[in-house]
C-alpha positions as CSV (number, residue, x, y, z in Angstrom):
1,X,53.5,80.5,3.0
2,X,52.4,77.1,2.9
3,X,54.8,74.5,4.5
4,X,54.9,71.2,2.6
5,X,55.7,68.1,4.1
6,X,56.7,64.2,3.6
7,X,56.0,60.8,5.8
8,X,57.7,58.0,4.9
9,X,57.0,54.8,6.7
10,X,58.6,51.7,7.3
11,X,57.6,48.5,9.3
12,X,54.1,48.0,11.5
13,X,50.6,49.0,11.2
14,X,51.5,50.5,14.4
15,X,54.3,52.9,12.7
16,X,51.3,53.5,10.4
17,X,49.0,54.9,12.1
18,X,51.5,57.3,14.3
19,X,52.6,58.7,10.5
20,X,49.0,59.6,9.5
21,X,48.3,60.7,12.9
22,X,51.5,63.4,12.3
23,X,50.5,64.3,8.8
24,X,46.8,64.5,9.5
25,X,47.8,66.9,12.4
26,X,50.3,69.2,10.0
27,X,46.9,69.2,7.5
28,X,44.7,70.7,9.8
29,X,47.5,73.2,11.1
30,X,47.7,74.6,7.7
31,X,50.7,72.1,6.0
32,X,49.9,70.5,2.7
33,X,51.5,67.3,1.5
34,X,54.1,66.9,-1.1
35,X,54.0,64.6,-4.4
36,X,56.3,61.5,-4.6
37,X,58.8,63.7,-6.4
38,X,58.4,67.0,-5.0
39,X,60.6,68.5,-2.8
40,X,59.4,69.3,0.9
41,X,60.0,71.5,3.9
42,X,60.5,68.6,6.1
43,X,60.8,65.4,6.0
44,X,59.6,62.9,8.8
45,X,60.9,59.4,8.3
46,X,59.4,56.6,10.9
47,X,62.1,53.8,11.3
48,X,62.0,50.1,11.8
49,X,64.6,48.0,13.1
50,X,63.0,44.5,14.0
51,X,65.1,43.1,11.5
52,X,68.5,43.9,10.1
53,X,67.4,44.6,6.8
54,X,64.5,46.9,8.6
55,X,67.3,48.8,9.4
56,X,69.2,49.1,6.4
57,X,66.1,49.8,4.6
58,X,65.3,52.5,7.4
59,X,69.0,54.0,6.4
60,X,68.2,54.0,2.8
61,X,64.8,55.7,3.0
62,X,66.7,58.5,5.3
63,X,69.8,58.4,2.5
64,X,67.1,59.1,-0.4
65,X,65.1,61.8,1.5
66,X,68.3,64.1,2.3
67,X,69.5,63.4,-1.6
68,X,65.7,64.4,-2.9
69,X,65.0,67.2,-0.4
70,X,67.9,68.6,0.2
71,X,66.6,71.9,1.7
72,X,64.6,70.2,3.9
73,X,64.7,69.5,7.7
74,X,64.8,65.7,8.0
75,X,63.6,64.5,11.2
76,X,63.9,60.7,12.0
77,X,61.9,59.0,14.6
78,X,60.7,55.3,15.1
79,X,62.2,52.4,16.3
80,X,65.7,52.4,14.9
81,X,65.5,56.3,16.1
82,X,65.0,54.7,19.8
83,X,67.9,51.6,19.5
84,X,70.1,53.2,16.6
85,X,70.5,56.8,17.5
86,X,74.7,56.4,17.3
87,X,74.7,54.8,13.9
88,X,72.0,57.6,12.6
89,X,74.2,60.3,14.1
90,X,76.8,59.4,11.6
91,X,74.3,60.5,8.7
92,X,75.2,64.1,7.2
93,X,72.2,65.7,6.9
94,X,70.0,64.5,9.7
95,X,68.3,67.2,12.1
96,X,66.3,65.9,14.5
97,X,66.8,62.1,15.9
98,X,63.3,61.8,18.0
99,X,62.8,58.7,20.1
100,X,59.6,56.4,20.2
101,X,58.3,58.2,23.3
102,X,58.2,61.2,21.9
103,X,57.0,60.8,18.5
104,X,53.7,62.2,19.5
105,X,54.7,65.9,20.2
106,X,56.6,65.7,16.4
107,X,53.8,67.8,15.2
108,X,53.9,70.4,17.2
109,X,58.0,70.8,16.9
110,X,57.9,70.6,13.4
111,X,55.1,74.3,13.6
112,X,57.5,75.7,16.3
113,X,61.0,75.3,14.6
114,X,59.9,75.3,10.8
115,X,62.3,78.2,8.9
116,X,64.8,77.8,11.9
117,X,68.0,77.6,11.4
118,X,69.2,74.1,11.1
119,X,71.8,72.9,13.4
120,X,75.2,71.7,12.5
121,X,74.4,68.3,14.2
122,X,71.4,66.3,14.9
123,X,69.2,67.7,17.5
124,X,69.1,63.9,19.7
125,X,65.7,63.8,21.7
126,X,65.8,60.2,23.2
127,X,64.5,59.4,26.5
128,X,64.6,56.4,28.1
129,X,61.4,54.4,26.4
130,X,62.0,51.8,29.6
131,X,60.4,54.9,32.1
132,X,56.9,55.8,30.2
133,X,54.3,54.2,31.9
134,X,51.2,55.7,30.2
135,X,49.6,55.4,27.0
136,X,50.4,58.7,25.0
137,X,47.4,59.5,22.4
138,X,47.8,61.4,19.7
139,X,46.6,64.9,19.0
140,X,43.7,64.0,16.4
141,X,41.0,61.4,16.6
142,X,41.0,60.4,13.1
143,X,44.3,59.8,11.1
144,X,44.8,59.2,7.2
145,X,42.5,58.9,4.4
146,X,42.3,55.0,4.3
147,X,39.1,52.8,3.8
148,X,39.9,50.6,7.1
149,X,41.8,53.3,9.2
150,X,44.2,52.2,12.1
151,X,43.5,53.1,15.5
152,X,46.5,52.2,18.3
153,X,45.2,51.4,21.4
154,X,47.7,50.3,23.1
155,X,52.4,50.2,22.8
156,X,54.8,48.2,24.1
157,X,55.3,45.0,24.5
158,X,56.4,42.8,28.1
159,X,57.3,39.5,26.5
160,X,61.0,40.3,26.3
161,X,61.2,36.8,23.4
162,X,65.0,36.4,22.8
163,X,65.1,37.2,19.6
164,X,63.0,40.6,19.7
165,X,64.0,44.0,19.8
166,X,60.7,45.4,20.4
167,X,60.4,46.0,24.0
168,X,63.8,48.0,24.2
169,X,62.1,50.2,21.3
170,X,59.2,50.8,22.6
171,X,59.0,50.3,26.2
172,X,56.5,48.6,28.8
173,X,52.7,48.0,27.5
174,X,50.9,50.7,28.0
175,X,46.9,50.6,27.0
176,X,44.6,53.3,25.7
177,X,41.9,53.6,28.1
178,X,38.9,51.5,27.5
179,X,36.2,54.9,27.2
180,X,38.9,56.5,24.7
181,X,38.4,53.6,22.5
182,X,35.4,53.5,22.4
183,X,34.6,57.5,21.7
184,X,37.4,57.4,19.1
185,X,35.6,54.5,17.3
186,X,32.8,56.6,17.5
187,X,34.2,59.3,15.6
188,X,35.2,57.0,12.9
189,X,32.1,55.6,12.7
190,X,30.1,59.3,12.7
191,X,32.6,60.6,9.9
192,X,31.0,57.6,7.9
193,X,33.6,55.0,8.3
194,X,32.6,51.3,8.2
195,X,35.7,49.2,9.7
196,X,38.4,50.3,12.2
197,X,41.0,48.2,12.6
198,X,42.6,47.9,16.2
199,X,46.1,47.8,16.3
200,X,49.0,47.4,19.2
201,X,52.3,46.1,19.3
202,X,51.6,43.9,22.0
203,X,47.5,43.6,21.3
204,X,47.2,40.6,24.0
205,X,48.6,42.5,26.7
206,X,45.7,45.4,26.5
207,X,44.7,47.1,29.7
208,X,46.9,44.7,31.8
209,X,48.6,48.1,33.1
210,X,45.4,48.7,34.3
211,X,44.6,48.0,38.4
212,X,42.0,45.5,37.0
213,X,43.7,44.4,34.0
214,X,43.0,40.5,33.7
215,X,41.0,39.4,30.4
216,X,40.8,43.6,29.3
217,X,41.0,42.7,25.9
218,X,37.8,40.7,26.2
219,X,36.0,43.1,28.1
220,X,36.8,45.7,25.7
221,X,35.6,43.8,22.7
222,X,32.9,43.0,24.5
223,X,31.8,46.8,25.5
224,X,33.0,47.6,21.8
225,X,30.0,44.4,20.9
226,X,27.4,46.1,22.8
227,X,28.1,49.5,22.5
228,X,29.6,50.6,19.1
229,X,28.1,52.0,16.2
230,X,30.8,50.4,13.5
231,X,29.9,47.8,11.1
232,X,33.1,46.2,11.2
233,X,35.8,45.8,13.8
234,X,39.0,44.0,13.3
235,X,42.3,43.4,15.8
236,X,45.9,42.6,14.4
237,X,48.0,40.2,15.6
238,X,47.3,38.8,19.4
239,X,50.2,35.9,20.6
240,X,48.7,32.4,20.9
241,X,48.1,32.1,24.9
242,X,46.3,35.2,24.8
243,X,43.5,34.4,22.4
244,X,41.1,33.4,25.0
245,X,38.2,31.0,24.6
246,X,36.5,33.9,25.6
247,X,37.5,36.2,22.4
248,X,37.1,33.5,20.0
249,X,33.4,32.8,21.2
250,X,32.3,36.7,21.3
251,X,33.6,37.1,18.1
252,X,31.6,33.6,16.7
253,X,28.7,35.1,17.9
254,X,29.3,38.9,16.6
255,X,28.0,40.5,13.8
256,X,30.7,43.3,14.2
257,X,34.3,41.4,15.1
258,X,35.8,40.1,12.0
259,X,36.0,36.4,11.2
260,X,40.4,37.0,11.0
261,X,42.8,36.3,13.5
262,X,46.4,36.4,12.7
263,X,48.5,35.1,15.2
264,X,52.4,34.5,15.6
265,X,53.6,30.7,15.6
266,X,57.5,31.7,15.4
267,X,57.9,27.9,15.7
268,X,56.0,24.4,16.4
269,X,59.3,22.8,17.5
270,X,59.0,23.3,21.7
271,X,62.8,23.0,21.9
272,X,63.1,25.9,19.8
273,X,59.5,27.7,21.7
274,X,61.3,27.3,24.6
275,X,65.2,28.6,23.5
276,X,62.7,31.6,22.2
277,X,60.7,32.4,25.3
278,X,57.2,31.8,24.2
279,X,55.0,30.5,26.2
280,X,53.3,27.4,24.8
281,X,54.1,24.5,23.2
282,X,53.4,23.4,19.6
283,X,50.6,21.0,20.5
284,X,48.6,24.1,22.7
285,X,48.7,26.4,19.0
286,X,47.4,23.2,17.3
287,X,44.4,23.0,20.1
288,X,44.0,26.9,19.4
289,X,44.1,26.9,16.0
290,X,41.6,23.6,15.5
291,X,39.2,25.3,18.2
292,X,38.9,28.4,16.3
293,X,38.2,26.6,13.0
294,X,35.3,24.1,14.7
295,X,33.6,27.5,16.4
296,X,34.2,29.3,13.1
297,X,34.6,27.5,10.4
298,X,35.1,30.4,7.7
299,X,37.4,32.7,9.8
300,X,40.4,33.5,8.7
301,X,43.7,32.4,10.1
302,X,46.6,34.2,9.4
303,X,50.6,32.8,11.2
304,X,53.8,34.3,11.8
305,X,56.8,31.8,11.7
306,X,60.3,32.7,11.9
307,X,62.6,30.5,10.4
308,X,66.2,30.1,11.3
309,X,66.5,30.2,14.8
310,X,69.9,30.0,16.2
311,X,70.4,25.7,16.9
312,X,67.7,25.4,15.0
313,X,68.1,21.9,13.2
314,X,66.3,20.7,10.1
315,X,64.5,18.2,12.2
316,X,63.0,21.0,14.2
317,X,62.1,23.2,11.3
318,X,60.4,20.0,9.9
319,X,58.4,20.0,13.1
320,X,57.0,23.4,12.7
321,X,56.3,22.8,8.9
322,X,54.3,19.9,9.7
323,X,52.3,21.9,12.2
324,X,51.2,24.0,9.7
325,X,50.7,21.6,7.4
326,X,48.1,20.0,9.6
327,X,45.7,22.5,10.6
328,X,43.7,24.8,8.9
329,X,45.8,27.9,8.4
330,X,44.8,30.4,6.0
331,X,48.1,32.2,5.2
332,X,51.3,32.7,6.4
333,X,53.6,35.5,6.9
334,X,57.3,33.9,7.1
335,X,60.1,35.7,8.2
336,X,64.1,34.9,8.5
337,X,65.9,34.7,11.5
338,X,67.7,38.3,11.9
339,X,70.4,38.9,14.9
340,X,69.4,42.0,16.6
341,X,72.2,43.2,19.0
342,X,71.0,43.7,22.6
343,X,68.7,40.6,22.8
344,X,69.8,37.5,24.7
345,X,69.5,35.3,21.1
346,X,72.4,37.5,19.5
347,X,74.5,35.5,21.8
348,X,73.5,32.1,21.1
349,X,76.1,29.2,19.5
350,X,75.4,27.2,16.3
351,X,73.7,30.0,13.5
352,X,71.5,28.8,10.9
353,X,73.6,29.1,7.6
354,X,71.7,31.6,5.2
355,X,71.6,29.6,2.4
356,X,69.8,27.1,5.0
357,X,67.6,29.8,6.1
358,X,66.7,30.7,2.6
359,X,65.5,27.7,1.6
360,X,63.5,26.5,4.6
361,X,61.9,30.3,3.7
362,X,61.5,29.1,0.7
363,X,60.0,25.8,1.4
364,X,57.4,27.2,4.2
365,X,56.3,30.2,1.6
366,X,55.4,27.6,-0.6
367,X,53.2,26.0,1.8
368,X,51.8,29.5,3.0
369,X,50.6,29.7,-0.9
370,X,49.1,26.4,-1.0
371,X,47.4,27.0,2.4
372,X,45.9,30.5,0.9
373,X,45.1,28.7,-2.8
374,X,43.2,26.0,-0.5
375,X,41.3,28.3,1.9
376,X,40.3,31.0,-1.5
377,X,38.5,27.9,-3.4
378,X,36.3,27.0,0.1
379,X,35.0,30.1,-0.7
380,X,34.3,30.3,-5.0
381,X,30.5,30.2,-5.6
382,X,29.7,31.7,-2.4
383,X,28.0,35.0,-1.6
384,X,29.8,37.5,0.9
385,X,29.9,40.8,1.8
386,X,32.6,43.1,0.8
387,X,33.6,46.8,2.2
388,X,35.2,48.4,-1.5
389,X,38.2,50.8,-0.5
390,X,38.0,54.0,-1.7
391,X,41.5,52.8,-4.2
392,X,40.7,51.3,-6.7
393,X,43.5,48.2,-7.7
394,X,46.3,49.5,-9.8
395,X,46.7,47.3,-12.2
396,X,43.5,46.4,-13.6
397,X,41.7,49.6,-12.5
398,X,38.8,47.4,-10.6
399,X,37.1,48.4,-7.7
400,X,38.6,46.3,-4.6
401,X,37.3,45.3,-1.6
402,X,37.7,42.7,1.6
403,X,35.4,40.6,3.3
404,X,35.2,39.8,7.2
405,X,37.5,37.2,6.8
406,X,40.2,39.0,4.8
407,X,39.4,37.5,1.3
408,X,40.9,40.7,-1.2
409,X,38.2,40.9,-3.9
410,X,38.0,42.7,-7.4
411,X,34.7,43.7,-9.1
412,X,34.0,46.0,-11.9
413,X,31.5,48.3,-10.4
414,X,30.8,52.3,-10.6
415,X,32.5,54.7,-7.8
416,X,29.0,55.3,-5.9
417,X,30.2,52.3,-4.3
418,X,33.4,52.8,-2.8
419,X,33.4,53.0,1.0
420,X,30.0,50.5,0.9
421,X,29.2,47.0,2.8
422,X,28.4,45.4,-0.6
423,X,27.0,41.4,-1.3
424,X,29.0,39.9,-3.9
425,X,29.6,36.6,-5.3
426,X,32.5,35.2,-5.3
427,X,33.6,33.4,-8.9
428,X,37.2,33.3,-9.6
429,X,40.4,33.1,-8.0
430,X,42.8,35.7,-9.8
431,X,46.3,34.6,-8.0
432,X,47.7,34.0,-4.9
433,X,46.3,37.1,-3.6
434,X,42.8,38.4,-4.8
435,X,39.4,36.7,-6.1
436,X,37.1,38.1,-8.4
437,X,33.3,38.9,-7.3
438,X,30.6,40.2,-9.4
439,X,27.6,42.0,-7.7
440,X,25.0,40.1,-5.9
């Protein structure tokens, strides 16, 4: 008998690539993978709970899968696992409840209690996340079936910001070692993959657990320059004070590092930077952000701002949309203020009212669209390379690709070139979100 299984996702690239990692692992025992409305033999769903409506979402996904599979074993993992194991206990028809440090060794639970009886209660397997200390890999090198696959090298985060759950979900930083990195990006690249795309939850803070850990990232970007086969290589989000000088000059220089940074603001009021924990002030992100765009001037630059702060006055939200305003930001990604209980800001006087909230979201996603309409048109008449994803885009059934700098791009073109580095011309920008090319 086949065993047929389900992954759904919620939250970070991070939570990503753990999911594929699982259901690539099930694949190569033997499992296949169910349709959208097929019923499985188990369910995995991978929580998020860094806001409150991750976590009502989280609930609703594990709601839907008992009501659509209800013969299933339904196993929930993930951050709202880790931090919400009480309120999940108090769903009928959960099994297992498996916490974050764990999540790696789901695969092989899942081929050891599959046809089991399933217990009258959840199973609860949550250790403290506080106590791990080493970077747990997964069982497979290469996970999922996208163009640009994931890999995680390193989890956890030390920053403790006021307002974050994240640390108490996943624990200390923990890195991937620097020789596993680069033999898994080898494997990608020798299976015929042209982009891997390194992710963490706190990227900044890789190999810092390390006994010589200061400035790891750059060393291994640099060893990753030198020494990789892959076309393409691409980080997520690194925090402000830890995009070096360094890293934005090796990746200037590089034919390999992608021309994108994305990198969390949360505020440009320094009243507000401070109440929050971070550590810099809204004039050193402006010097960051203007340096990167004199030493490349085509990158991409992507910002997180949270708006809604607790205190947080319309003078001081003014302050951080001004910021923006001023420097050449490519795109935003703009998030309200969401109380998570346990953090230090869950405690603070004076909330934001939500209809304030809203519309300051409002106003700053309004400027995030004008910043991305801006930075597109720079780039209209201009040849660039593409790498086309192996999807093809829904709605207009065009072959869709990205360039270094995370410009999305539609072309009509046959399927021999899906999975290709491809020159294009850019000629049209379609909406906020994609430009169309035609072949070069």
């Amino acid at each position: 008998m086949k065993y047929k299984y389900k992954i759904t996702t919620l939250g970070c690239k991070v939570n990503q690539f753990e999911s594929e990692a699982i259901g690539r692992f099930l694949e190569e025992s033997g499992w296949g993978s169910s349709v959208p409305d097929e019923e499985s033999d188990v369910v995995v769903i991978n929580t998020c709970t860094v806001t409150q409506k991750a976590s009502m979402q989280s609930r609703q996904a594990i709601r839907q899968a008992i009501r659509s599979n209800p013969n299933a074993r339904i196993v929930v993992t993930g951050c709202y696992a880790q931090n919400g194991t009480e309120e999940l206990k108090q769903i009928k028809g959960i099994h297992d409840i498996i916490g974050s440090a764990l999540k790696h060794r789901i695969p092989q639970a899942l081929l050891s209690t599959i046809g089991s009886q399933k217990p009258e209660s959840p199973i609860v397997i949550v250790p403290d996340i506080g106590r791990e200390e080493i970077f747990k890999q997964t069982i497979v090198d290469i996970s999922g079936d996208r163009t640009r696959p994931f890999l995680k090298i390193q989890d956890g985060c030390d920053a403790f910001c006021t307002y974050c759950i994240v640390p108490y979900t996943r624990g200390r930083s923990r890195s991937m070692p620097a020789e596993d990195v680069l033999r898994k990006i080898e494997l990608f690249s020798s299976a015929g993959y042209k982009e891997v795309v390194l992710t963490g939850i706190h990227l900044g803070c890789y190999g810092r657990d390390f006994p010589t850990g200061k400035n790891s990232l750059f060393k291994l970007l640099k060893m990753i320059e030198d020494r990789s086969s892959i076309d393409r290589v691409r980080f997520s989000s690194i925090e402000p004070h830890e995009l070096t000088t360094d890293i934005v000059e090796l990746v200037a220089s590089s034919a390999k590092l992608c021309n994108h940074f994305h990198i969390p603001l949360q505020s440009g009021d320094d009243t507000i930077l401070k109440k929050m924990k971070r550590p810099y002030t809204g004039e050193q992100f402006g010097k960051l952000i203007s340096f990167i765009h004199q030493s490349i001037p085509d990158a991409a630059i992507g910002v997180d701002v949270l708006i809604g702060f607790p205190g947080e006055t319309r003078n001081e939200f003014q302050n951080t949309y001004q910021l923006i305003q001023e420097l050449p930001v490519s795109y935003l990604h703009v998030f309200p203020y969401s109380s998570r209980k346990g953090t230090p800001a869950a405690r603070y006087p004076n909330p934001v009212p939500q209809a304030a909230i809203k519309e300051r979201c409002r106003d700053m996603r309004e400027l995030g669209i004008r910043k991305k309409n801006l930075f597109f048109q720079n780039f209209i008449g201009r040849n660039m390379v593409i790498l086309v994803e192996e999807a093809r885009d829904k709605k207009t059934n065009l072959l869709k690709g990205i360039t270094a700098n995370y410009i999305t791009v539609l072309l009509d073109g046959p399927d021999s070139l899906k999975n290709s580095l491809i020159s294009i011309q850019l000629i049209e920008q379609i909406d906020s979100t994609t430009v169309l090319g035609i072949l070069h």
